[in-house]
N, C-alpha and C positions, 0 to 999 in steps of 0.2 A: 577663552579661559575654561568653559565649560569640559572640553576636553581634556584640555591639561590635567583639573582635577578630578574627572574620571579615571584616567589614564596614571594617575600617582595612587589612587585607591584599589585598583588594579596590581596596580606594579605592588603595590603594600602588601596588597593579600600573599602574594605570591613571594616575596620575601620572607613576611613571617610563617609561611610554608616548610619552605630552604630553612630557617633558622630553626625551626620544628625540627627537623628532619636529623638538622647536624649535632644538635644538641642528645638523640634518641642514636645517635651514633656515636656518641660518646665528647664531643666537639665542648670545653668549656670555656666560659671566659669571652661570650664574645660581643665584640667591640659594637656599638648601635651601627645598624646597614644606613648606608646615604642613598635613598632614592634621592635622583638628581632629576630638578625642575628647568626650564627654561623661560618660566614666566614670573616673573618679581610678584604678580598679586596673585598668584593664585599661591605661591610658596606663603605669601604671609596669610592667605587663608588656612592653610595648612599645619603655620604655626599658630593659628589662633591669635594673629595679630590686629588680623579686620577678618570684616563678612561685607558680604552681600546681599541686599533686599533681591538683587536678581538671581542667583545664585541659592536658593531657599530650596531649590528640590532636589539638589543635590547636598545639600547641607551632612545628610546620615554619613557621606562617603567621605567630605572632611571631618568630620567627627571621629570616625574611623581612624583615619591616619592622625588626628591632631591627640588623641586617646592614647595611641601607641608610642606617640612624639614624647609625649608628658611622662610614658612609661620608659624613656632612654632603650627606646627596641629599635627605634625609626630616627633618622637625624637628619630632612629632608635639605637640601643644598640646592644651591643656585648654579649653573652650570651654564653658559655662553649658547645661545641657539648656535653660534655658529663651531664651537665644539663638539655635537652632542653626535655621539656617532650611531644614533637610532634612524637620522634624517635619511639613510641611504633606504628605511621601509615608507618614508610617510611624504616626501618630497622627490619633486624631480630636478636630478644632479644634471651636471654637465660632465661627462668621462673624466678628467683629474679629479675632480672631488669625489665623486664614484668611485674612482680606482683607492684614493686615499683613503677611504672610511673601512672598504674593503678591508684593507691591508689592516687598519685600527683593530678592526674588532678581528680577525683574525682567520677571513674568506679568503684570502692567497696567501 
């Protein structure tokens, strides 16, 4: 889980970047970004629904995201691990699923 919420305070930074950026180009109006989770507790850490005694040093980085959640910037979502088409950098596929994630995000 530790990763996960790493890895969603991460990805936050980096949207409200993007969102920085489109807004400074003139972009109005826009809709809160869905970082999308795979993990049930770390999303409900995220939405400040529980915590963790073990989870305490990372705490700043849900902070972070659950801060921006509260501010309608961030609208973090639950998303199927076996959906999630990030899996073809952090896991090993078998060639169909390889090929298909591929194709998702937009490598062939």
């Amino acid at each position: 889980m530790e990763a996960d919420l790493t890895a969603a305070s991460v990805l936050s930074a980096e949207l409200l970047g993007i969102r920085k950026l489109l807004k400074e180009l003139g972009v109005k109006n826009l809709e809160p970004t869905p970082p999308r989770v795979d993990n049930q507790a770390a999303l409900k850490q995220l939405d400040g629904e529980s915590s963790s005694k073990k989870a305490k040093h990372i705490d700043v980085r849900v902070k972070f995201v659950g801060h921006h959640t509260k501010k309608v910037v961030l609208k973090p979502e639950y998303r199927e691990r076996a959906a999630m088409p990030a899996d073809f950098m952090t896991k090993a596929l078998d060639a169909p699923r390889l090929a298909e994630l591929r194709i998702e995000i937009g490598l062939c």
